[in-house]
C-alpha positions in Angstrom: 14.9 1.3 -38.9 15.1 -0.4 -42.7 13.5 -3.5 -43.8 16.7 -5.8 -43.0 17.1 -4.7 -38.9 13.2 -4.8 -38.9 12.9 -8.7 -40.1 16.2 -9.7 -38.4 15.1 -12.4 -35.9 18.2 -12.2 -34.1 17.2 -8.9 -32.5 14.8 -8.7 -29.8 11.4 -7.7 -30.3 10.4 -4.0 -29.8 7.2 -2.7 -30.4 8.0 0.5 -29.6 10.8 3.0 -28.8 12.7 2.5 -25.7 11.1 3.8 -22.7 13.1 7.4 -21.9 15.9 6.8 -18.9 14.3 8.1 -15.5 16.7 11.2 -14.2 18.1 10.5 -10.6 15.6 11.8 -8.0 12.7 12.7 -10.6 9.7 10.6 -11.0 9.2 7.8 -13.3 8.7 8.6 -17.2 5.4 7.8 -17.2 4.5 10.5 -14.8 7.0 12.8 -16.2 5.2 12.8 -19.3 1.7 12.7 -19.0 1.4 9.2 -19.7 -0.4 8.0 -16.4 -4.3 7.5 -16.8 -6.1 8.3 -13.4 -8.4 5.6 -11.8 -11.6 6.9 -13.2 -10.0 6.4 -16.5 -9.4 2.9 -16.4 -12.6 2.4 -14.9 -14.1 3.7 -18.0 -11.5 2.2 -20.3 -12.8 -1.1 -18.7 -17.0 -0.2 -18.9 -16.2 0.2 -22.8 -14.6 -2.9 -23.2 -17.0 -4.5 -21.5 -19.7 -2.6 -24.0 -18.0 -3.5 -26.9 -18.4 -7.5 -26.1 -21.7 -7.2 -25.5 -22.3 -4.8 -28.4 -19.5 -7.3 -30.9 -22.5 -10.4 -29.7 -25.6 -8.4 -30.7 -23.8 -7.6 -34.4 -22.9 -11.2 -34.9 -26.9 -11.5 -33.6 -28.1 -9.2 -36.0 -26.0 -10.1 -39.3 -27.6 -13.8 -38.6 -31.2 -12.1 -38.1 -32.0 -13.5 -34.8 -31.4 -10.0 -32.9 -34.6 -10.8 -31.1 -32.7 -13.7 -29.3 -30.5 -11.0 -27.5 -30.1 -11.5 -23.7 -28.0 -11.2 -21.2 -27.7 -14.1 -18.7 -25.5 -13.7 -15.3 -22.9 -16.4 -16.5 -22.5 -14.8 -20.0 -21.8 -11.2 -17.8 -19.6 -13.4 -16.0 -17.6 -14.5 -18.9 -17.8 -11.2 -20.7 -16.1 -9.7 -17.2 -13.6 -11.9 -16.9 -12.9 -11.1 -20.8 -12.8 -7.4 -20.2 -10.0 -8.0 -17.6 -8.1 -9.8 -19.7 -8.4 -7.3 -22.4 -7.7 -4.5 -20.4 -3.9 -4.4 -20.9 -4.2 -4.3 -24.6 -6.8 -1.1 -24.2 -5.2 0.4 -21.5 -1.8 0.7 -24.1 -3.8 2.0 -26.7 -5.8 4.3 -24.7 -2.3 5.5 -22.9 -0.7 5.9 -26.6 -3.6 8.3 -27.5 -3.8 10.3 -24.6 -3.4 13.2 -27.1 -5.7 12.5 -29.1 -9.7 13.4 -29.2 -11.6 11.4 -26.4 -14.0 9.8 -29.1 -11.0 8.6 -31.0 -9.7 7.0 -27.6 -13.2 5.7 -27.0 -12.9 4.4 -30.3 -9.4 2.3 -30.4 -10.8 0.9 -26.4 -14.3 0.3 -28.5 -12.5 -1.8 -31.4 -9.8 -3.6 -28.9 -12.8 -5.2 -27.1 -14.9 -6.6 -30.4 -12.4 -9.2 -31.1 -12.7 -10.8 -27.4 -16.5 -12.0 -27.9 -15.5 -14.6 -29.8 -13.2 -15.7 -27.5 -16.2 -15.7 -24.7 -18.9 -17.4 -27.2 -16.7 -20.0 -27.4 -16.0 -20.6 -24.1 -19.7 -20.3 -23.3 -21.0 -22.2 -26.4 -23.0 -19.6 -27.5 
């Protein structure tokens, strides 16, 4: 790819190289590679994200110096929840992407994908 094709807005967006073609009769490419994350994965994947609002709030907390103000009420969990699940797709990619790579550093990019959504729930909660 040069710098023309890559700015060319006539072209469709790709984020990423085309997905492999699936062989007739074999499974999907996904599976075929190694790609698929089992259920206890995502689980985690989603316990993180959920972390990393919670941990993204105490940080903003703590750089404004009222960490002793931390709690956690049931419709802030609820909010952060609903975040996570929205989140999840994003993680889930990057967590898929690294599957490779060392768990902390997958721990890591899921950590960092969930920091930015806190804002999104303090200001839907007005905190």
């Amino acid at each position: 790819m040069n710098l023309r094709s890559y700015f060319d807005l006539s072209q469709p967006v790709t984020f990423r190289a085309a997905a492999p073609t699936q062989p007739p009769g074999g499974p999907p490419p996904a599976v075929a590679s190694g790609q698929e994350m089992g259920f206890a994965w995502q689980v985690f994947t989603y316990f993180v994200l959920v972390f990393s609002i919670v941990a993204s709030r105490f940080l903003d907390l703590y750089r404004a110096g009222v960490a002793g103000t931390f709690h956690l009420d049931w419709a802030y969990l609820l909010f952060i929840s609903i975040a996570a699940l929205l989140a999840f797709p994003v993680a889930y990619d990057k967590a898929r992407l690294t599957r490779g790579q060392p768990v902390l550093l997958q721990i890591g990019l899921i950590f960092s994908a969930g920091m930015g959504w806190e804002k999104i729930v303090a200001t839907a909660v007005g905190k």
